[in-house]
C-alpha positions as CSV (number, residue, x, y, z in Angstrom):
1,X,-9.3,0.6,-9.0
2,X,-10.6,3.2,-6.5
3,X,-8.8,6.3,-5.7
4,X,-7.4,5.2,-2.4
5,X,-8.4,7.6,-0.1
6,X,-12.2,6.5,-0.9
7,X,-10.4,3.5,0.2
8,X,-9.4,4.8,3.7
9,X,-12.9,6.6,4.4
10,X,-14.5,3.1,3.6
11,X,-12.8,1.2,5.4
12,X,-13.2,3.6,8.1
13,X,-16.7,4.1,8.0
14,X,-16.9,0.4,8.3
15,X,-14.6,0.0,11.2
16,X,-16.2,2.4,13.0
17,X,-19.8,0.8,12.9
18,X,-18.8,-2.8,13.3
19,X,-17.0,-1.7,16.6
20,X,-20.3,0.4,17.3
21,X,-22.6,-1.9,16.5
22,X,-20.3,-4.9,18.3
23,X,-20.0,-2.8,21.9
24,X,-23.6,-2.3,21.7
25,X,-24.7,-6.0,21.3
26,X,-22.1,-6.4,24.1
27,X,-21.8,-3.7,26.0
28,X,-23.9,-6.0,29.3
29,X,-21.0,-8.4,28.8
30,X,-18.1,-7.3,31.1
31,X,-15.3,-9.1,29.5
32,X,-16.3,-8.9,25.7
33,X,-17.7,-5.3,25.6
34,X,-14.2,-4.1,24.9
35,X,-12.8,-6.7,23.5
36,X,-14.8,-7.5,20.7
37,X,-14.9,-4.1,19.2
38,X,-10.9,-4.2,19.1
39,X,-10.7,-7.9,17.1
40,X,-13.5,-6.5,14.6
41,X,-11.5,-3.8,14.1
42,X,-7.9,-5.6,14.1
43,X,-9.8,-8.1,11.9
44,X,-10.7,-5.2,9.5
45,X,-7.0,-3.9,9.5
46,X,-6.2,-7.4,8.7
47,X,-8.5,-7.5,5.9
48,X,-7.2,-4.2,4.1
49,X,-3.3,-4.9,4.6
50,X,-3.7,-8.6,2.5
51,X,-6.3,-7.7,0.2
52,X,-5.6,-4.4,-0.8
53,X,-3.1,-4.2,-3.5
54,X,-1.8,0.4,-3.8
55,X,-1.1,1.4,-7.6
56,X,1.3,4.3,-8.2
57,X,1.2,5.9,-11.0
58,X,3.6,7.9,-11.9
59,X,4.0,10.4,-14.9
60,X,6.5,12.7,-16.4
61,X,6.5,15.0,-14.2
62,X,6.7,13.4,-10.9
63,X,3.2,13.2,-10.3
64,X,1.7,10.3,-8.5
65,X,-1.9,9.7,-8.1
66,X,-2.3,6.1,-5.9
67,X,-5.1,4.0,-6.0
68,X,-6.4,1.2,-4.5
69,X,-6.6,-2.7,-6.3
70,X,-9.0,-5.2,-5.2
71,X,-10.4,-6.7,-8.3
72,X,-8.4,-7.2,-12.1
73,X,-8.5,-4.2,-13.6
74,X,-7.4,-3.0,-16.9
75,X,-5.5,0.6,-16.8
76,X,-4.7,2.7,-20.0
77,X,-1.3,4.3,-20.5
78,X,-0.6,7.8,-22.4
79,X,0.5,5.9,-25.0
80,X,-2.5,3.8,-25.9
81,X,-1.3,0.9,-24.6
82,X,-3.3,-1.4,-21.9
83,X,-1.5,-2.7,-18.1
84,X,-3.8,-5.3,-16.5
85,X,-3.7,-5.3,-13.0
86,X,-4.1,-8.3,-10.7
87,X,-4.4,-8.4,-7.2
88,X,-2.3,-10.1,-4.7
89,X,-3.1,-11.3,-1.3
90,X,0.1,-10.9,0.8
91,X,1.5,-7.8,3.0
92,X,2.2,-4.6,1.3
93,X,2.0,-5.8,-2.2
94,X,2.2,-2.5,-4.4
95,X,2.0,-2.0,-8.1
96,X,4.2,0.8,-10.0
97,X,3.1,1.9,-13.3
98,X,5.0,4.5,-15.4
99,X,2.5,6.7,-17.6
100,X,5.5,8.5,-19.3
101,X,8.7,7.8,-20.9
102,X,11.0,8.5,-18.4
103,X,12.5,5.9,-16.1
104,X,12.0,5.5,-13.0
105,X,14.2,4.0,-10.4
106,X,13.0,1.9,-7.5
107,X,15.7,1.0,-4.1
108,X,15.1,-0.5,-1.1
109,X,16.5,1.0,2.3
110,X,17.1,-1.2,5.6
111,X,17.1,0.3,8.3
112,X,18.7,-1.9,11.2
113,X,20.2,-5.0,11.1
114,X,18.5,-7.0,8.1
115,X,19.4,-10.4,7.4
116,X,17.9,-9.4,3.4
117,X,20.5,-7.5,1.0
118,X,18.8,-3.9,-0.2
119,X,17.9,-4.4,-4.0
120,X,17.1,-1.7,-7.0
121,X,16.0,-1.9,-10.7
122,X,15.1,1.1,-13.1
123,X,11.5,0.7,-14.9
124,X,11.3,1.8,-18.5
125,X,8.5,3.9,-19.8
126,X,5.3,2.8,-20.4
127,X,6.0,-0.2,-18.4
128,X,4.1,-1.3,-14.7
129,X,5.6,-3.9,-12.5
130,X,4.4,-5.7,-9.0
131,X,6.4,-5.0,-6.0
132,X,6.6,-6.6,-2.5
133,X,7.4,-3.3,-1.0
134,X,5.4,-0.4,0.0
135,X,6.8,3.0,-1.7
136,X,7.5,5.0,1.4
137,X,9.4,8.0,-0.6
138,X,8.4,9.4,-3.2
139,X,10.7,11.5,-5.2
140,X,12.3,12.2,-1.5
141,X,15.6,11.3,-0.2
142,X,14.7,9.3,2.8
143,X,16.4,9.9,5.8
144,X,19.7,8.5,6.9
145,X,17.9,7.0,10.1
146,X,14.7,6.1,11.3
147,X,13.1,5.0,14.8
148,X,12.1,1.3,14.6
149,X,10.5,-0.6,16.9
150,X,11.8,-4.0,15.6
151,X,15.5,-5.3,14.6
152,X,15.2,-3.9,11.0
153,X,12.8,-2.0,8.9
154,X,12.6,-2.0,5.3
155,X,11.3,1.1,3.1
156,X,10.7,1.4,-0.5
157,X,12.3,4.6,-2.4
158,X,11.1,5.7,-5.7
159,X,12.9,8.5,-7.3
160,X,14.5,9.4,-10.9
């Protein structure tokens, strides 16, 4: 696991030459000088939104330090016992563990008209669990609206 904004500058390093380096081997071609750059990057984006699992982990008092997953990886608790992680390839796969022995509850929100039902479940202490939802609130209430740019929208909410 990598903390994940070494994560970010990576993959932003990365971006930023390919695109470089990709305008520069085209920049004589008219119609591909511009548009290679943008797939290499949208290919990039592609690449860090399936294969990039986020770990939250959450302690006691409500701090959260998030980390990036690529490869299995073996995490130790406060408690002396070991989660194993393994990555997922699909959209916004996230991974909640709880270092303490409070729970923790997790909730859905949907904004818009959603065809899917909202769901919630409370994680014990000392326990980790995979979700298919980014956490997009931390220990905040989230608003009662939101600007969408689609039908629906659906958030994660992890609070106490």
């Amino acid at each position: 696991m990598f903390p994940i904004n070494t994560i970010y500058i990576i993959f932003g390093v990365t971006a930023a030459i390919i695109a470089l380096a990709l305008f520069i081997v085209f920049r004589k071609h008219d119609k591909l000088k511009k548009g290679v750059p943008a797939l290499a990057l949208f290919a990039i984006a592609g690449v860090y939104f399936f294969f990039v699992n986020h770990v939250y982990i959450v302690t006691d008092d409500n701090q959260v330090t998030e980390y990036a997953l690529i490869k299995t990886s073996d995490f130790d608790l406060v408690n002396g016992t070991t989660v194993r992680l393994v990555p997922e390839t699909k959209m916004d796969k996230s991974w909640l563990i709880n270092n303490g022995t409070r729970p923790l509850k997790f909730e859905t929100v949907i904004y818009g008209n959603a065809n899917e039902n909202p769901y919630e479940f409370e994680l014990g202490g000392y326990k980790s669990i995979g979700l298919d939802n980014a956490i997009d609130y931390l220990f905040v209430t989230p608003p009662n609206s939101i600007k969408i740019k689609s039908k629906s929208a659906t958030k994660g909410w992890l609070h106490r």
